[in-house]
N, C-alpha and C positions, 0 to 999 in steps of 0.2 A: 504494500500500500504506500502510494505517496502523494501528497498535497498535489492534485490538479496543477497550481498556480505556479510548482516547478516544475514542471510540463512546457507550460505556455499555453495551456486550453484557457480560453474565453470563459469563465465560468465563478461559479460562488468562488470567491477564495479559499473557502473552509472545503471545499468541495475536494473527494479523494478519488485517487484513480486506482481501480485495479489491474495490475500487471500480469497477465496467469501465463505459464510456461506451456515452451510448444516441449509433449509428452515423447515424441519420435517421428522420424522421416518429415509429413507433412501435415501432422496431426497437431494443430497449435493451438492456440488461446481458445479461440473459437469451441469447440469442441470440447475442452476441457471446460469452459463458460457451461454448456451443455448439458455435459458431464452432473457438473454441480447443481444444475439449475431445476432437472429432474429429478436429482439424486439416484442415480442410474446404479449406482455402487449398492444400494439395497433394494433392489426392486425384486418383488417375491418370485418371481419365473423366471425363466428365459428373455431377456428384453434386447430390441434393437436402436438406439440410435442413428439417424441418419442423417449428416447434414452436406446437402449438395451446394455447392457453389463455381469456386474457377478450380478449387479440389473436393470429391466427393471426399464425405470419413464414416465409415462407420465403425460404432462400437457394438458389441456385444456382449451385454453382460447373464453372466449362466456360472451357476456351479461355485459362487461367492469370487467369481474371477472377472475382467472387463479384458478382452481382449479388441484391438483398433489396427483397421487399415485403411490405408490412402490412397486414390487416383485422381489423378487431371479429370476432368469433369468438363470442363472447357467454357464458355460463356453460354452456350446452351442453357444451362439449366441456373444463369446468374435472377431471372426475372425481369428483362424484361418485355414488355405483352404477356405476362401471367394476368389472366381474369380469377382466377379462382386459390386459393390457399386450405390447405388442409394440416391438422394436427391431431395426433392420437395421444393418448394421456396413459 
């Protein structure tokens, strides 16, 4: 965590940024944002993460383990002319 304002972002001064580590190969913040955001590390099944963008990643978490791979994905699947959006919980 650090003060936004040592940054140089535009913002509350008090305002904090978080930093999250890219995990391997192409699998960065993003993903590990993710990661956290569903709490994917305890999810009672077999669960998938998938997040596409200019690199697809997906995780797989099963059997108390999170296993993650990466590909180019390309501007394809970046969004734009997407009409519709979907999420599963």
């Amino acid at each position: 965590m650090v003060q936004a304002s040592r940054l140089g972002i535009q913002i509350h001064p008090q305002a904090r940024a978080y930093l999250l580590p890219v995990i391997g190969g192409f699998v960065g913040g993003d993903t590990v944002a993710g990661i956290l955001a569903t709490d994917l590390a305890d999810a009672p099944g077999p669960t998938l993460l998938v997040d596409i963008g200019t690199n697809g990643e997906i995780v797989l978490s099963a059997g108390g383990r999170l296993t993650a791979a990466s590909t180019a994905a390309g501007p394809a699947f970046e969004g734009p002319g997407s009409s519709t959006a979907c999420a599963a919980a």
